[in-house]
C-alpha positions as CSV (number, residue, x, y, z in Angstrom):
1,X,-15.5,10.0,-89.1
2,X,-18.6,8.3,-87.9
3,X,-16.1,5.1,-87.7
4,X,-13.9,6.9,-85.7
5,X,-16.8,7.7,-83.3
6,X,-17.7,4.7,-83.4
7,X,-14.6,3.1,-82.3
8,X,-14.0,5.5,-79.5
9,X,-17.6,4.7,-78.1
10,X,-16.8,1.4,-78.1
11,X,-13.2,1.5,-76.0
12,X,-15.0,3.7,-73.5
13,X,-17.8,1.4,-73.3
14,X,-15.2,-1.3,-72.6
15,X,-13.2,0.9,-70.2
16,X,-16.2,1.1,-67.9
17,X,-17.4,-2.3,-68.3
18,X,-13.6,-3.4,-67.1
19,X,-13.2,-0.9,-64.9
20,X,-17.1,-2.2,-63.0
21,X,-15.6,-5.5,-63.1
22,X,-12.8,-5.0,-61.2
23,X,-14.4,-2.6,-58.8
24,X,-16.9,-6.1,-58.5
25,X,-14.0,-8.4,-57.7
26,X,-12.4,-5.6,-54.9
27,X,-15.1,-5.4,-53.3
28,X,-15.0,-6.7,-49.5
29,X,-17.2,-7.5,-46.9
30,X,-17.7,-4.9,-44.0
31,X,-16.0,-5.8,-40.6
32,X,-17.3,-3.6,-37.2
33,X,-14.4,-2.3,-35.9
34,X,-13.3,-4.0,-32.0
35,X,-15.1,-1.6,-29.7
36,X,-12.6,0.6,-27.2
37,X,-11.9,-0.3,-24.1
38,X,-10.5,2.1,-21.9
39,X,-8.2,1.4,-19.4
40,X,-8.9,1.4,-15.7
41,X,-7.2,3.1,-12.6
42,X,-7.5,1.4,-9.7
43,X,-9.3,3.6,-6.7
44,X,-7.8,3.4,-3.3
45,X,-10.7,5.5,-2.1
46,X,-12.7,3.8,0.6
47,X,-12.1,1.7,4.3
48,X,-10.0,-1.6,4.6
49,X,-9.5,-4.3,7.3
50,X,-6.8,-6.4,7.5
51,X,-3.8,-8.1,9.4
52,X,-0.1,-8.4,9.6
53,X,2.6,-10.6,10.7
54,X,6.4,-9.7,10.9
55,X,9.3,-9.1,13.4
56,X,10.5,-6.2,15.9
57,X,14.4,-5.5,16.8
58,X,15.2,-3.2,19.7
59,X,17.2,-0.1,19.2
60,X,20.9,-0.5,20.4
61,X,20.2,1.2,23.0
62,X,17.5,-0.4,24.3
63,X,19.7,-3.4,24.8
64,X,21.7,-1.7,27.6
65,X,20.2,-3.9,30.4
66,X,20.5,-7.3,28.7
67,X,18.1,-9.5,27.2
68,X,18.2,-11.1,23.7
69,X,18.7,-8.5,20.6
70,X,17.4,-11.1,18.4
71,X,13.9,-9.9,16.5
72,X,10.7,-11.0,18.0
73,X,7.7,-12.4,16.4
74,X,5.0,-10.3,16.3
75,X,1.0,-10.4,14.6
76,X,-1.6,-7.9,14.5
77,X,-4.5,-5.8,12.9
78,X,-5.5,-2.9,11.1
79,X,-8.3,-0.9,10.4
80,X,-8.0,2.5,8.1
81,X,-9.7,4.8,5.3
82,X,-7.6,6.2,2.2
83,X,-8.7,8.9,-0.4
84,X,-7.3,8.8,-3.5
85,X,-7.1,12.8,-5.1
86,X,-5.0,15.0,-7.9
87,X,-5.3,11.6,-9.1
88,X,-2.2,10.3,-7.9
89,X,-1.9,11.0,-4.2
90,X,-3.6,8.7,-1.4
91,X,-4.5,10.2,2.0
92,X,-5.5,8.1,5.2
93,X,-5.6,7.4,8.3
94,X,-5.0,3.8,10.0
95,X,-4.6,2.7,13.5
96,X,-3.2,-0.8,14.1
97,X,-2.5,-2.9,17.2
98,X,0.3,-5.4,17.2
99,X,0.7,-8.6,19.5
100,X,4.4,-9.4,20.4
101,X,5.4,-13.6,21.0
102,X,7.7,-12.5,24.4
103,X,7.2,-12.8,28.0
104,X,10.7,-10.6,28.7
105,X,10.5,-8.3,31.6
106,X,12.7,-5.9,29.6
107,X,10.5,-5.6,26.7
108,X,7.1,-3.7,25.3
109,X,4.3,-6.6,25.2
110,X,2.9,-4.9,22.5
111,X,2.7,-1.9,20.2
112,X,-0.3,0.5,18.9
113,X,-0.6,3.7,16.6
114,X,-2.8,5.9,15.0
115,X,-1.3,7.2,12.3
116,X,-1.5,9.1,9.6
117,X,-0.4,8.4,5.6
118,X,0.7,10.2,2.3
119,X,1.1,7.8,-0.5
120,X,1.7,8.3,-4.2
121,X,0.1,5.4,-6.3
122,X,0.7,4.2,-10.1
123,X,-2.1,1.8,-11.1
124,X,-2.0,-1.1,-9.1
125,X,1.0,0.0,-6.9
126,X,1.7,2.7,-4.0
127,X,4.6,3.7,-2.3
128,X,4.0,5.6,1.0
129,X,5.1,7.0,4.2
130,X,3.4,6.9,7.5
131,X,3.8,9.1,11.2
132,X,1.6,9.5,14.5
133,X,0.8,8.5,17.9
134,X,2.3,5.4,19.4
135,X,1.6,3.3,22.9
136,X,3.3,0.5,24.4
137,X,2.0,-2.2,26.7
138,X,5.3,-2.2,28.6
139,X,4.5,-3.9,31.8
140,X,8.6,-3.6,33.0
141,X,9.5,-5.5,36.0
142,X,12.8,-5.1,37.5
143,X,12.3,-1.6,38.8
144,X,11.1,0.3,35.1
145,X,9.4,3.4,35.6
146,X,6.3,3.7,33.6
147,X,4.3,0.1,34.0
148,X,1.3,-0.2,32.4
149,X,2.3,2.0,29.5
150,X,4.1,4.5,27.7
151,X,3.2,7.0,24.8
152,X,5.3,8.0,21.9
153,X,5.8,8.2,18.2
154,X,5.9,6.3,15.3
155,X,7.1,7.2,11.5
156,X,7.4,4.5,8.7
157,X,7.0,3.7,5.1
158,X,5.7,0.9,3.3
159,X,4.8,-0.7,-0.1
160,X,1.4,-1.6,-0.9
161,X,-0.3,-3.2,-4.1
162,X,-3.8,-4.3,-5.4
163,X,-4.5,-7.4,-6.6
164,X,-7.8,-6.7,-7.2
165,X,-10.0,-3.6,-6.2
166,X,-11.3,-5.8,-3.0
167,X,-7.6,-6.8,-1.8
168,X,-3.6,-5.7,-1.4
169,X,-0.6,-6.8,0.0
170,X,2.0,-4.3,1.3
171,X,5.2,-4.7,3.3
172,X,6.2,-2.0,5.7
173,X,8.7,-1.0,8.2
174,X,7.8,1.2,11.4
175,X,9.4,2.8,14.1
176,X,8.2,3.3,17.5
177,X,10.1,6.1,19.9
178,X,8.7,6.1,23.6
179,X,11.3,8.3,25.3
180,X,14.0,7.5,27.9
181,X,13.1,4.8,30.7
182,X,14.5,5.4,33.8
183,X,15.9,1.9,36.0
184,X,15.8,1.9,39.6
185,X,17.4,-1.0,41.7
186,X,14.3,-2.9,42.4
187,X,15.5,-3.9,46.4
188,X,16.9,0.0,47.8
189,X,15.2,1.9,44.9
190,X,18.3,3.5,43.8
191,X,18.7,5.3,40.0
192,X,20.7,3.0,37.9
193,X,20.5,4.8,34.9
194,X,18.5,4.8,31.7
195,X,17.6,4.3,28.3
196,X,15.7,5.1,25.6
197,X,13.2,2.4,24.7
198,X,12.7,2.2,20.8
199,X,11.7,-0.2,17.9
200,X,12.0,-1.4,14.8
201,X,9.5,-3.2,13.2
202,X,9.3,-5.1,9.7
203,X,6.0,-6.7,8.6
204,X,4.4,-8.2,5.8
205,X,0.5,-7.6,6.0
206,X,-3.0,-8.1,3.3
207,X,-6.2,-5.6,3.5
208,X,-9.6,-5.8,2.5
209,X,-11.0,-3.3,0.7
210,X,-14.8,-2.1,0.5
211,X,-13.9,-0.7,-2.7
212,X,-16.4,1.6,-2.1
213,X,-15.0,4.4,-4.6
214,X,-15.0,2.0,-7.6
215,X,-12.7,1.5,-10.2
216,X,-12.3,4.8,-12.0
217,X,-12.3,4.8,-15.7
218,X,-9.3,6.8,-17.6
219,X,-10.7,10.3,-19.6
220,X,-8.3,11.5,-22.5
């Protein structure tokens, strides 16, 4: 009995010596897990100043009286404020003033608008749609009622994405509506008719952003 005792003390004593060992040569350093990093969601909240170039095309209509329907080249600025909320939607409001390259006495010299804008962003990347008050520097010769100016409206839509929080590109297209435009023979003063003097307008344009809100950090 007593060797059987023995013997038994002996293979456990041997099980835990093996089993130590083993635990010894498992063992492995310990490694800090990579902090998180959360991602970020850019914040469209705050002002932004910037320009645009592109190219304006009369309406069909607006062709009536002659003069080239090809586009003209056209440059400008903008100033606006956007609020980004519910956290997807951007609100703002932006006027802009844009210089057109003719010297046509059938054609607006330039266009302004204050207008206002819904846009729906993901990330880096907005798509919106714009509407307001429009003017024209019209300036018609030829016997154009309304020199000097004409009010309308505008509506558009437009693309616009952040390369960083500071600056975006966006491409946009716009259309200006300023009403019918009556033509008078510009000797006797006779009505000649009329038309109705609209625009398209396609431009590429960059913003600066204050960046004021901040990148915003997601919360899950």
């Amino acid at each position: 009995m007593k060797k059987i005792l023995l013997g038994t003390v002996a293979l456990v004593a041997l099980g835990i010596a093996g089993s130590a060992s083993a635990a010894d040569l498992a063992a492995r350093p310990y490694t800090k897990a990579p902090a998180y990093i959360p991602p970020q969601i850019y914040n469209w909240t705050g002002f932004y100043i910037g320009g645009h170039v592109g190219g304006a095309f009369r309406g069909d209509d607006n062709n009536v009286l002659g003069g080239s329907s090809d586009g003209t080249f056209m440059g400008g600025v903008q100033i606006g404020y956007d609020t980004q909320f519910s956290p997807n939607w951007v609100a703002g409001l932006e006027a802009n003033y844009t210089f057109k390259d003719t010297n046509s006495s059938f054609a607006n010299r330039n266009l302004g608008s204050v207008t206002g804008r819904l846009g729906y962003t993901w990330g880096q990347t907005m798509l919106y749609a714009k509407g307001g008050y429009a003017w024209a520097d019209t300036r018609f010769t030829n016997g154009f009622g309304g020199d000097g100016g004409r009010d309308g409206y505008t509506v558009g839509a437009g693309l616009e994405y952040l390369f960083t929080q500071n600056w975006s590109g966006k491409i946009e297209y716009q259309y200006y509506d300023f009403g019918n435009v009556n033509v008078f023979d510009g000797t006797t003063g006779a009505f000649l008719g009329r038309f109705r003097n609209d625009e398209h307008t396609i431009k590429a344009g960059i913003n600066y952003r204050f960046g004021w809100g901040g990148p915003v950090v997601a919360k899950y």
